[in-house]
Every structure is written in structure tokens, then in C-alpha cells.
C-alpha positions in Angstrom: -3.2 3.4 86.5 -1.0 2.8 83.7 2.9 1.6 84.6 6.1 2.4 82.9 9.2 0.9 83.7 12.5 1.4 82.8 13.5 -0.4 79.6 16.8 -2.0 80.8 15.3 -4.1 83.5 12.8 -6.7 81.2 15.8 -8.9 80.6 15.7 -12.2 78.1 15.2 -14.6 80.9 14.0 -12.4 83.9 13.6 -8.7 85.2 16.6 -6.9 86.9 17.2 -3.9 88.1 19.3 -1.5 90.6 16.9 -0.9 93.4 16.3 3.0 93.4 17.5 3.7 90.4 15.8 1.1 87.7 13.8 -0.8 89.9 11.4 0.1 92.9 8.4 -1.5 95.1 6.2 0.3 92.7 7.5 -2.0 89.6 7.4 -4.7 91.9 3.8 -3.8 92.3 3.6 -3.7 88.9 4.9 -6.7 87.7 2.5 -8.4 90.0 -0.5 -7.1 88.8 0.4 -7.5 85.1 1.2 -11.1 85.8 -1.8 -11.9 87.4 -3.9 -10.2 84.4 -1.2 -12.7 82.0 -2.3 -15.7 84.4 -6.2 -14.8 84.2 -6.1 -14.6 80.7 -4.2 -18.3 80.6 -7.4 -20.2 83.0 -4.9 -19.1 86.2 -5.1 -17.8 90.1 -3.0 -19.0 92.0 0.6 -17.8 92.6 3.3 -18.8 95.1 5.6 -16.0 95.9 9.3 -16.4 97.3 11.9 -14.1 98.0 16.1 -14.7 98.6 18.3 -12.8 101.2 19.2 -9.5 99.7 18.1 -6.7 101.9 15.5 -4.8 99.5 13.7 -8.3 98.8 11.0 -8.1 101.6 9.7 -4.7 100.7 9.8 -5.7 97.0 7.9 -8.8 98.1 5.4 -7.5 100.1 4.9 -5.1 96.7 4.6 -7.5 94.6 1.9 -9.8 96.4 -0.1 -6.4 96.7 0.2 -6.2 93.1 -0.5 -10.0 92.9 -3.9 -9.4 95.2 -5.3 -6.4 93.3 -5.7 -8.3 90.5 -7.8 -11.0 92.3 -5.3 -13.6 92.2 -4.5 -15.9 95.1 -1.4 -15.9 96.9 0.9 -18.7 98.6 4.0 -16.5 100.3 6.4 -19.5 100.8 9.0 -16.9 102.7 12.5 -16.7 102.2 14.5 -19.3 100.5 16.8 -20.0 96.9 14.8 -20.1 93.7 14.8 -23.8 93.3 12.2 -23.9 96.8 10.0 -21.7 94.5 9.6 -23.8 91.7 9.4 -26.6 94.1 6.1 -24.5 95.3 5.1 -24.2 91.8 5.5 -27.6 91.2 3.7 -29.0 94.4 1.7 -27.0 95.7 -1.2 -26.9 93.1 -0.8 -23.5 91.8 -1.0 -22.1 88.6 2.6 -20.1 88.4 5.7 -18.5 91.0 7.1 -15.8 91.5 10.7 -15.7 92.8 11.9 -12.1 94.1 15.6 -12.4 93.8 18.8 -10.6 92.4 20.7 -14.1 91.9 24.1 -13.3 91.7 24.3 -9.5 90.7 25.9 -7.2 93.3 23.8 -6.2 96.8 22.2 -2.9 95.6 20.6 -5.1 92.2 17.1 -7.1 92.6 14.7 -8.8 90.5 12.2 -11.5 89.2 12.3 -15.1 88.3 9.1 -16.9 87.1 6.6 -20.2 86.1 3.7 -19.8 84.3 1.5 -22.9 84.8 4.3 -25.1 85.0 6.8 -24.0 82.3 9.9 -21.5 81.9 8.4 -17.6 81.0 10.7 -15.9 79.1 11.6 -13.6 76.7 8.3 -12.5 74.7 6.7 -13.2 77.8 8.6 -10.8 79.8 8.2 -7.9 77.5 4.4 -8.6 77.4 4.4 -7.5 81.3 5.5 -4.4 80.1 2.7 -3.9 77.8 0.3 -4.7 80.3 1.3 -2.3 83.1 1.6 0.2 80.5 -2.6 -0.1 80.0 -3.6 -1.2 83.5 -6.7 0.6 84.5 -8.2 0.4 88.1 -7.7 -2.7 89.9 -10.4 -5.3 90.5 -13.0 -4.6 93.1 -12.7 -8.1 94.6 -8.9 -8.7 96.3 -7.1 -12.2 96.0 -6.5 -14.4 99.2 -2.9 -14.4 100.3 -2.0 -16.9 102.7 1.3 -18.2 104.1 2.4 -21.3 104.0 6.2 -22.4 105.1 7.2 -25.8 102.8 11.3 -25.3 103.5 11.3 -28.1 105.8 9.2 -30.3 103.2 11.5 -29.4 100.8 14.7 -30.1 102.1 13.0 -33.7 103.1 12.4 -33.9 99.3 15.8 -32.9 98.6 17.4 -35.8 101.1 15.3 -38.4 99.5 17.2 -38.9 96.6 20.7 -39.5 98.8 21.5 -43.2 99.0 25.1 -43.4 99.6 27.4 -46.2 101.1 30.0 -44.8 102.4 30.0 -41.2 104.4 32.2 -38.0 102.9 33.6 -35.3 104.2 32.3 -32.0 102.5 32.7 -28.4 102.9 29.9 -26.1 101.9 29.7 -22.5 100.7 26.4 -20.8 100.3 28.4 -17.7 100.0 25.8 -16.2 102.2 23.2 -16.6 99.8 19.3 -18.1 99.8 20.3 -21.4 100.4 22.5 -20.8 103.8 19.1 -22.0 106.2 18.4 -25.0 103.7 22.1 -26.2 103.8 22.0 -26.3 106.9 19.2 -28.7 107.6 19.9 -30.9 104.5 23.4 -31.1 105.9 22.0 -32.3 109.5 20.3 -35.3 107.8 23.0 -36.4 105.6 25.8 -39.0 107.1 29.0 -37.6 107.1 31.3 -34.3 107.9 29.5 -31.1 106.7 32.2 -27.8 107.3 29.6 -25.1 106.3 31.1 -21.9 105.5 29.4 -18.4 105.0 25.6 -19.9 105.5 23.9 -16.8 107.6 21.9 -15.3 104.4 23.5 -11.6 104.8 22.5 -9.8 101.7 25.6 -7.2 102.4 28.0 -11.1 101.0 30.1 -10.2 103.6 32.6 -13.0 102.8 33.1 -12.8 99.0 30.3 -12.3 95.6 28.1 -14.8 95.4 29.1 -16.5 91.7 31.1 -19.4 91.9 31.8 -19.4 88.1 34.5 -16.9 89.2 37.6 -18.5 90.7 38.7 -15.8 93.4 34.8 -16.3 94.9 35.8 -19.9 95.5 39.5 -19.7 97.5 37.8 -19.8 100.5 36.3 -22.9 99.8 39.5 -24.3 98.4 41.2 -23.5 101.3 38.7 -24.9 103.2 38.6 -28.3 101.7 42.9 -28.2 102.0 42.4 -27.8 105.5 40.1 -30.3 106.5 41.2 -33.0 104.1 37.7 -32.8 102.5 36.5 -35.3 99.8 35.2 -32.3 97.9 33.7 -28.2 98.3 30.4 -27.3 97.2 29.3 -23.3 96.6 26.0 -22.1 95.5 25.3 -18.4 93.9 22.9 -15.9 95.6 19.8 -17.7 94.6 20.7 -21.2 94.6 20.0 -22.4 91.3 23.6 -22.6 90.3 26.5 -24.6 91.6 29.9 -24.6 91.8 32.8 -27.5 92.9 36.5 -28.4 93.5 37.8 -31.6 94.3 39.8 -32.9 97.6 42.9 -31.0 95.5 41.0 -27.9 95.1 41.2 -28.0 91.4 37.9 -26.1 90.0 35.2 -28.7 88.3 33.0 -26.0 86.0 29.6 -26.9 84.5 30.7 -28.9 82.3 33.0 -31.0 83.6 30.8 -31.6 86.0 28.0 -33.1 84.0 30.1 -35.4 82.5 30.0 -37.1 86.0 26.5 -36.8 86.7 25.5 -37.8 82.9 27.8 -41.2 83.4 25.3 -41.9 86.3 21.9 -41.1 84.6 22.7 -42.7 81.2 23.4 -46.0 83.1 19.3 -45.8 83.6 18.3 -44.5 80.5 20.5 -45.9 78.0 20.8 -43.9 75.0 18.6 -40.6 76.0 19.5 -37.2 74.9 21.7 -35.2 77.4 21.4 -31.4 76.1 24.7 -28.5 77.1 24.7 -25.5 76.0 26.7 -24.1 73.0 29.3 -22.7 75.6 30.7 -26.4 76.8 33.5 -28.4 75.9 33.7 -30.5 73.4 35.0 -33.3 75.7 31.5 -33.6 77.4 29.6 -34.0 74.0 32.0 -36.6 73.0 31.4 -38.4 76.7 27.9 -38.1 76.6 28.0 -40.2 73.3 30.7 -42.8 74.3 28.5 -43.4 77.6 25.8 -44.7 75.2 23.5 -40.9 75.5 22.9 -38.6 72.8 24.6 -35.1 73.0 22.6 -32.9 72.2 23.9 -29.0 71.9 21.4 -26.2 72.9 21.2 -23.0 73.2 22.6 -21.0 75.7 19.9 -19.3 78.6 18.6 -21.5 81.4 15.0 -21.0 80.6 15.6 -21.7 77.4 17.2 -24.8 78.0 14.8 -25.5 80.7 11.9 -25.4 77.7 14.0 -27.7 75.6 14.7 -30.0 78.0 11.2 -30.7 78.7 10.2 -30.8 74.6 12.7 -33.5 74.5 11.9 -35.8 77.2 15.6 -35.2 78.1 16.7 -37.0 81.8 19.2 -34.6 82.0 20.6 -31.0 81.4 23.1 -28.5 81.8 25.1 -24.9 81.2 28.6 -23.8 81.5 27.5 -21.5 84.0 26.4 -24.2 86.7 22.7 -24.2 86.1 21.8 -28.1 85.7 18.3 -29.8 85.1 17.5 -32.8 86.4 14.1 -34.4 84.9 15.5 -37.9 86.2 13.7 -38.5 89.3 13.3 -35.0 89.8 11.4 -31.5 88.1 13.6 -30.5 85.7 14.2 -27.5 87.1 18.0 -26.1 88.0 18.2 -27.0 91.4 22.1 -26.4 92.9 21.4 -28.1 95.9 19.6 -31.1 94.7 22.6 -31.5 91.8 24.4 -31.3 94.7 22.8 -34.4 96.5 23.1 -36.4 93.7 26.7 -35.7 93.1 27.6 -37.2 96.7 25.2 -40.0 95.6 27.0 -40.6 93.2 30.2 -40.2 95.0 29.2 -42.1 97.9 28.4 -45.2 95.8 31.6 -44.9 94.0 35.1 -46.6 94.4 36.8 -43.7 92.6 36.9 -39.9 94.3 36.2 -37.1 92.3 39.7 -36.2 92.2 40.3 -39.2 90.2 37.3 -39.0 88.0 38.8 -35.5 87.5 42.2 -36.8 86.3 40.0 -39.3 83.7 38.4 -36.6 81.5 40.9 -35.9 78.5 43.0 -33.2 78.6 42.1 -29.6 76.9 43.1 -26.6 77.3 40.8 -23.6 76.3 39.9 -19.9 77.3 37.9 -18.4 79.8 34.7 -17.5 78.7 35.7 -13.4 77.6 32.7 -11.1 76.9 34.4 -8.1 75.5 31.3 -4.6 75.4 29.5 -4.2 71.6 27.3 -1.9 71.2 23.2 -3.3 71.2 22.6 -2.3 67.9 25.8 -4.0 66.8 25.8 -7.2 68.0 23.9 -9.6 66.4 24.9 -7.8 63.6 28.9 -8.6 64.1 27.5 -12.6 64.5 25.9 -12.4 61.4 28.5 -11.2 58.9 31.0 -13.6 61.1 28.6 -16.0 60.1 28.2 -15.2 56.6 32.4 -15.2 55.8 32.7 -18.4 57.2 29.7 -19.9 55.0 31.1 -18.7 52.2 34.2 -19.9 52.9 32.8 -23.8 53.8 34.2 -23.8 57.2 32.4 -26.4 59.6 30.0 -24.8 62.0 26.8 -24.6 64.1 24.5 -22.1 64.0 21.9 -22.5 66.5 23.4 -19.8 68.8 25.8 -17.6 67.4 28.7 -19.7 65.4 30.8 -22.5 66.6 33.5 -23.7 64.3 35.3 -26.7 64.4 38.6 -27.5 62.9 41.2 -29.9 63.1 42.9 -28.1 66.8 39.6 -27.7 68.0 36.7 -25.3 68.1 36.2 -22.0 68.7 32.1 -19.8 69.6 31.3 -16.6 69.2 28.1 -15.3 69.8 26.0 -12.0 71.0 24.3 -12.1 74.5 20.9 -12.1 75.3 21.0 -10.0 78.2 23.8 -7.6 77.9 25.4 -5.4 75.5 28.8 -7.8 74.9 30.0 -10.3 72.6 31.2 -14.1 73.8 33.9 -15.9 72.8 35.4 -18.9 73.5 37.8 -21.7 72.2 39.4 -25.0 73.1 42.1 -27.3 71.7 44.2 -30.7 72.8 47.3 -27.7 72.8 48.7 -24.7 73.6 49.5 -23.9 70.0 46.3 -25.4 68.8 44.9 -22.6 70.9 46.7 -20.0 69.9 46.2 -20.6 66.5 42.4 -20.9 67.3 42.4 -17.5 69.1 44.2 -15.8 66.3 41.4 -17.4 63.6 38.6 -16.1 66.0 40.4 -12.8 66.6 41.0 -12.0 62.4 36.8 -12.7 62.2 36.7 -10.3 64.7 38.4 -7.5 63.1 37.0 -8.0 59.7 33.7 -7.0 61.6 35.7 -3.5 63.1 36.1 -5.6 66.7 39.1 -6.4 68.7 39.5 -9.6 71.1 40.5 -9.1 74.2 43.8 -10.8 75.6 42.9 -14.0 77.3 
């Protein structure tokens, strides 16, 4: 019963697809029974299985535990939840990997899969090797895997509370933005002190209110708005899936990735004095440079949250984090990118602090830099436009890293390029002390560009 799938939807970090046009139950089915044959050959059996909100995830769920159970494996369906409660399961619950069914933050017609493999990120090569496998899968075993149920949201909200230990009570407004974490908010809200204004937390996979990404600013007015309104201390949104997180402060200014982990990397280094804190290549320079006046060592990564993920646990690293609002905490916690549990521990923090986060907001030095702009280049291209970027500037001694793409520093600043992993676009970004410093940053960046036949886009 050999399986093809379309070739678009085994991604770098997961699978995605449109459901009915790339992706159906029969993938899903699929994917499960290639995984389990992947987990039998690594000593494995047992799976948990969760699924978020979206309205195609149940049938795709039920699909992929079939697939799951033909292959003799066991199965734990946890129900519907974020991702983070799955790899809670698949670090709790004895089993030997997880399988999340969820489109994240793509648009309502798009689904997918998110996975552990006995206890680490799967990825990449790992991904592509499903592919293989369905595409020689013979006749299913004779003897069926056990699928059980087993509900652990409660116990994982109570694991989520636990690490709450605040002084003084805030006033916070939450957006799940209809997403996979709107039932989970709710109870961690009901045991926290304070004043919780939830917004948008019925799971409707339609998003009703607004898309579910809060690295977009328009997705997070209503929370501003929100926060204005009810004098809150601070707003909180999650993205379809719940392992990324967004804030504002009490003024509704926008605290990205980060930003943010220069206030949650202050807290942590205070315990482990002089540990490696790891961002992506996308981040400002102002949170390396934090990170190493706080005592830690900055340490830049590459971009990709399982990646990441895998690097923070080769290091020993306490603490993690992207651009895009996925953050790792392996202090006191799984090392896993957890929205809702960052989330707890940055009204820990705030709670135990005299200053708000408005004020630690006005602390960090003042930049100013782009958006992050992906601009289309074609898949065959590329890596290849990175490379002879790369190339020029070697030649021409200009001060760089390498370890994803090319990020060049100069005396206003810095400036990345690099090709995703996932789509078929180029990403840029710079940052400098001033306007002009950018400009002049932007028009470096943009003559690379152009030596390599590509044009920047206006940002």
C-alpha cells in the first residue's frame, strides 16, 4: 500500500498542507503509519496524539491514530489542546514520541503535523524520511496497537500555575485569538490572583476575530485596545497552536521576541550566572549585548524552532528564543516553546518586580531597524543568491556571521540576509542607533542584492 504525497507539504520543521488540495485524511493516515514504522525501528511504541481547533483537525486525527494503530503502535489521544500540552504528553506521560495535528498559524483551510521522537525535536531529514517510508509501505501489521484516551489538560495547566509566585496581583488581558489555547487560558487564568479580561478564547477554527499570528501588528489592535481600555498592566496573545507568544505593555507599545527575552533572560541569569542564552540570527543586537552585560553568554543560533530546540538542549542552555515568539525554557521547565508557560513566568517576573514592563520597555537602548521583509526567490535560486552575497563580502573583508545566511556588522549597525527553510523567499533585515545609519544599511544590503539580479523591497 505504497503512499505518495505531495512534495510541497514535508516542510523543514513539520508537514503542511491545504486540506483538499495538498493534504488529506489519507496522508494523515500515512504519516502515522510511516512514523510508527520510524519509532519501531528506533526501540519505540508509544505515541501521544493531540490535535488544535481548526475544523479539519478531528478527521485528520482520527486518520492519523488509524495510521498510528496499523502499525502496531500504541496510542495516548490527549484530545484537543495547543502544541505545548503535546509535548507536555511526550514528556510525561512515558511514551516514546507525539504527534501534534495542527495548522499553527497558517490560514483556516491549511493543516498539518508537529512531532517528538523519543524525546527530541524531528526535523528536517527526518521528515523527508516519512516520505520514503509511505512510498514502500506494504500491508499493515496483523496485530493493531492499543489506543486509549487519556485527558491530562487539567494536569497541565496545574503544571503550568506552579511556577507563578508573584507578590503583587496584575491586571492582564489575554488573546488566544481563538486558537488551541482559548480552554487552557481560561482555567490557568481562574487560578492566578489578579484581573484576567480574556478576549477571543472559544477555539473557532473559522478566527472569527482576527488571524491567529501575533508577530503581525494589525492581529494585535484588539488587544491593544483592550489593555487602553481597562488600564491593564500588560496584553498577552498566542498564535493558533500556542507555542508562540506575543505582548504589549500598559501603553500598547508591541514587545517582539526579542525584546522580550531580554526581560525574561535578566531573571534566569540571576540563577545561573554566566550560562549561555541562545537567539536566533534574526534578533537585535541589543539583546546579545544584554545577555552579556547581565553576566550570560549570547550565544547566536540558527533560525527554525526545532532547530534551536536541538541546540538548546546540546548546550545545556537555561534559556532560548526567536524573533518570531517561540521561546524555550529548560530552566525549571522542558525546553520546549511553551507560549503560555513564557507567559507565566513573565507575570512572575512582573509580579515580583518594582518596575512595570512599560518601564523596563523604556530601559532597553534605542534602535531603530526594519521589519523582518521576505521578498519571493525562486527555490532553485536561493541559497544560491546567499552564497555569492556571501562570497563578495569575504572577499572584500567585511565582518560577518555565517551560521545562517550572512549577518554583517559595521560601524551603524548590522544588516542579515538569508534564504528560508520553508518557503521560496529571501529574508532581510537590518538595524542601527539611526535613521540614516539605517538607510545607509538598507542601501548596502540592497546593492548585494542587485549584484545577485534581486531587488529589495521598500520597507
Amino acid at each position: 500500500m505504497p503512499h505518495r504525497f505531495d512534495p510541497t507539504i514535508l516542510r523543514e520543521y513539520d508537514i503542511r498542507g491545504i486540506v483538499g488540495q495538498t493534504l488529506s485524511a489519507a496522508d494523515a493516515q500515512a504519516i502515522g503509519r510511516a512514523y510508527a514504522v520510524a519509532l519501531g525501528e528506533a526501540g519505540g511504541r508509544r505515541v501521544a496524539v493531540g490535535y488544535d481547533g481548526r475544523l479539519t483537525s478531528p478527521e485528520l486525527e482520527a486518520a492519523l491514530v488509524d495510521g498510528l494503530a496499523m502499525e502496531a503502535a500504541d496510542v495516548v489521544r490527549i484530545g484537543r489542546g495547543p502544541t505545548p500540552m503535546l509535548y507536555y504528553a511526550a514528556a510525561t506521560l512515558g511514551v516514546d514520541g507525539g504527534v501534534m495535528v495542527t495548522g499553527s498559524h497558517n490560514p483556516p483551510d491549511h493543516n498539518g503535523f508537529k512531532f517528538v521522537f523519543q524525546g527530541k525535536s524531528f526535523y528536517g531529514a527526518s521528515i523527508q524520511r516519512l516520505g520514503e517510508t509511505a512510498s514502500r509501505l506494504e500491508a499493515p501489521q496483523r496485530i493493531r496497537g492499543r489506543v486509549e484516551e487519556q485527558g491530562i489538560r487539567n494536569e497541565y495547566v496545574a503544571r503550568l500555575a506552579r511556577d507563578y509566585h508573584g507578590d503583587r496581583p496584575l491586571t492582564v488581558a489575554w488573546d488566544p485569538g481563538n486558537g488551541a489555547t482559548g480552554e487552557v487560558v481560561r482555567q490557568l487564568t481562574a487560578r492566578l490572583p489578579g484581573k484576567h479580561l480574556l478576549l477571543n478564547e472559544r477555539i473557532d477554527g473559522t478566527f472569527p476575530a482576527h488571524h491567529p499570528d501575533p508577530t503581525i501588528p494589525e492581529n494585535l489592535k484588539q488587544l491593544q485596545e483592550a489593555v487602553g481600555r481597562a488600564d491593564c498592566d500588560l496584553g498577552i496573545a498566542f498564535d493558533g497552536d500556542g507555542d508562540r507568544i506575543g505582548v504589549v505593555d500598559s501603553q500598547g507599545r508591541i514587545l517582539w521576541g526579542d525584546q522580550l527575552m531580554v526581560v525574561l533572560a535578566r531573571d534566569v541569569l540571576r540563577r545561573h550566572p554566566g550560562a549561555p542564552v541562545l537567539a536566533d540570527v534574526k534578533a537585535s543586537q541589543v539583546l546579545f549585548d544584554e545577555i552579556a552585560r547581565m553576566g550570560g553568554r549570547p550565544v547566536m543560533a540558527v533560525t527554525g524552532h526545532s532547530l534551536i530546540k536541538a541546540k538548546l538542549a546540546e548546550m545545556g542552555a537555561p534559556l532560548a528564543g526567536e524573533m518570531s515568539g517561540h521561546i524555550f525554557f529548560a530552566d525549571g521547565y522542558y525546553g520546549f516553546d511553551d507560549a503560555v508557560y513564557v507567559a507565566v513566568r513573565l507575570l512572575d517576573i512582573l509580579s515580583r518586580s518594582r518596575q512595570s514592563l512599560a518601564e523596563m520597555h523604556d530601559q532597553l537602548p534605542a534602535v531603530v531597524n526594519t521589519p523582518e521583509m521576505r521578498f519571493d526567490c525562486p527555490e532553485s535560486r536561493k541559497f544560491e543568491v546567499v552564497r555569492e552575497v556571501r562570497e563578495r563580502l569575504r572577499q572584500s573583508g567585511a565582518e560577518m556571521t555565517d551560521i545562517d545566511g550572512v549577518r554583517v556588522r559595521t560601524s551603524d549597525g548590522w544588516w542579515l540576509l538569508r534564504a528560508s527553510n520553508t518557503q521560496a523567499v529571501l529574508v532581510a533585515r537590518a538595524e542601527s542607533a539611526t535613521a540614516e545609519g539605517l538607510a545607509r544599511l538598507k542601501r548596502e544590503l540592497g546593492a548585494e542584492l542587485a549584484a545577485s539580479g534581486v531587488q529589495l523591497p521598500d520597507a
